[in-house]
Phi, psi and omega in degrees: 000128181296171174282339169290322185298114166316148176288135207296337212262009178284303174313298176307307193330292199302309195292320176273320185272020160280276219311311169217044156290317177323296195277342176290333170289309182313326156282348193280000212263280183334307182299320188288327200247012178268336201254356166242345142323302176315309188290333166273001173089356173314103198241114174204129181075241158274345225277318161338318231239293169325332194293346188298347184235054188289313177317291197301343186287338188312298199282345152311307169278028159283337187279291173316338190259317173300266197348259181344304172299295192275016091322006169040067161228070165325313148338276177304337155249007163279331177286325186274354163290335185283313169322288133354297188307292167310330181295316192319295184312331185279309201244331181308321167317317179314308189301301197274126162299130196286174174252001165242095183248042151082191184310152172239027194210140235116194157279060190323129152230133188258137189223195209176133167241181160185147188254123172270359175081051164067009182127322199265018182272143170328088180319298192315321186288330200268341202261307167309322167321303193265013171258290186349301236243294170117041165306172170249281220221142185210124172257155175202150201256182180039061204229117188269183164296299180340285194327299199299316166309325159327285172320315170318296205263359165267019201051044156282341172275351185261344149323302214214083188267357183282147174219162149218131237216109167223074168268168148180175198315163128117242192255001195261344171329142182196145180200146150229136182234127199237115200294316171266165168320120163312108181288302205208164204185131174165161168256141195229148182259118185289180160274356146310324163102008151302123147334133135219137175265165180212163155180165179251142208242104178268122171246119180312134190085340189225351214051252208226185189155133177258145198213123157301124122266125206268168184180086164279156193268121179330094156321088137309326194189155199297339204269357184241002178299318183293337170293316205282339175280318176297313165283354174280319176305337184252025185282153179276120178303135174292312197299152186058157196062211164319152166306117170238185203231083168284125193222125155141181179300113167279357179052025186203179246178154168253063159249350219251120202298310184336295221260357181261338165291333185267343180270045184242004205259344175150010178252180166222136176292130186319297220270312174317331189309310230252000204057059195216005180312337174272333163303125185274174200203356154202148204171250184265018196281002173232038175059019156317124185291027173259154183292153160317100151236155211259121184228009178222127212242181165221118179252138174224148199281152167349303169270033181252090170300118184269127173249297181214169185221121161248142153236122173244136179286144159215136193303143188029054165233134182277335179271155156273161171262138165229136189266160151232155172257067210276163169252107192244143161303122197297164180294000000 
């Protein structure tokens, strides 16, 4: 053996920590390129559809960086600590309560959203909800005749007798129901082909607010993405006019540039205000094997005050119902 020649029990040593130096750069490349897809707004394809589950990647890149520390591969855990940071930056806010959560003083108002499943979500549960919880007003999406009739006949209207009403068959249904009156009232078909009822709502003591049921068309598949960005884009803006209200399946996650666009325009999402932004609200809840993500939101425009937010399962629906707790300014 020469004075250059390594020692043979040296080599295999030497050969596993390139491999896996390797492979440890070779994971931050996914993490790097999800997080700035997230961060620039990239929606093409599926990719839409992965961005909904950002959270769980967050806590993934928790990994690369203990790994690098305790392999004292230093390099390599500084880019993944950078990595980490930002996903932090991103998602971490959900969990923590804003210190501006809009007026705290006013009208209380309680709204509730809930996706029925093509109709068949549990009346009786959605009719408990909303005597239990002391709703005002509840939009609800994927709302058949069934459905409504479900409702009818578990008493929800001697609850909530004002309506504005759009069922029909399949996923396209859209309906609000209401403790108060209606100033104006009507339904718009998005270009998605989904319902949203709407209507301004006179609330005593506060005047008048305007309130959506939102129902944007699903990225499902790649040949709808471009729709599915349109109807979010064609969602109604907070700024001017009434005080408003958005609710309901939003098909999008605040992982979705779309939907950070539309609350930038003046709202603020309920369960983030409040630190509840991590609940999920659609997944496994009709025993489907996907993890939980939250898509179904409550937006209130600025001048509008967030006190709390629940989220509940109801039987034989795949969405959760979310509840809010509003602030409207008294008149």
């Amino acid at each position: 053996m020469t004075i250059t020649d390594a020692p043979p029990a040296a080599r295999p040593v030497g050969r596993r920590r390139l491999v896996w130096t390797g492979l440890l750069w070779v994971s931050l490349v996914p993490a790097a390129i999800w997080l700035a897809g997230r961060t620039f707004g990239w929606s093409a394809g599926f990719w839409v559809q992965l961005l909904a589950f950002t959270p769980y990647v967050a806590v993934w890149t928790l990994i690369p960086v203990l790994g690098a520390l305790i392999t004292r591969r230093w390099a390599a855990a500084a880019v993944a600590a950078l990595i980490a940071l930002g996903f932090a930056t991103a998602v971490a806010p959900r969990v923590v309560a804003d210190g501006d959560k809009g007026p705290s003083t006013g009208v209380e108002l309680r709204v509730m959203t809930t996706n029925m499943l093509f109709g068949g979500a549990d009346a009786d549960e959605i009719v408990r909800l909303v005597r239990d919880n002391g709703i005002d007003v509840l939009a609800v999406q994927e709302f058949t005749e069934r459905g409504q009739q479900a409702l009818a006949a578990a008493g929800l209207e001697q609850l909530l007798p004002f309506n504005q009403l759009a069922p029909e068959w399949g996923a396209s249904g859209s309906g609000l129901y209401s403790r108060h009156d209606f100033a104006e009232q009507a339904a718009r078909r998005n270009d998605g082909g989904f319902q949203q009822a709407h209507a301004v709502v006179q609330v005593p003591g506060a005047g008048t607010v305007y309130v959506e049921s939102v129902h944007p068309l699903a990225p499902s598949s790649r040949d709808v993405v471009a729709g599915w960005a349109a109807d979010l884009d064609d969602q109604v803006p907070a700024e001017g006019g009434l005080p408003k209200i958005l609710l309901g399946d939003f098909n999008a996650t605040l992982d979705h540039k779309a939907l950070r666009d539309l609350i930038d325009t003046g709202y603020r999402d309920a369960a983030d205000t409040v630190g509840k932004g991590w609940i999920g609200t659609w997944g496994p809840y009709d025993g489907d094997p996907i993890p939980p993500v939250t898509i179904d939101h409550v937006l209130a425009d600025d001048r509008i005050g967030v006190k709390d937010v629940q989220v509940h399962s109801v039987k034989d629906s795949d969405h959760r119902a979310v509840i809010a707790w509003l602030t409207l300014p008294a008149a």
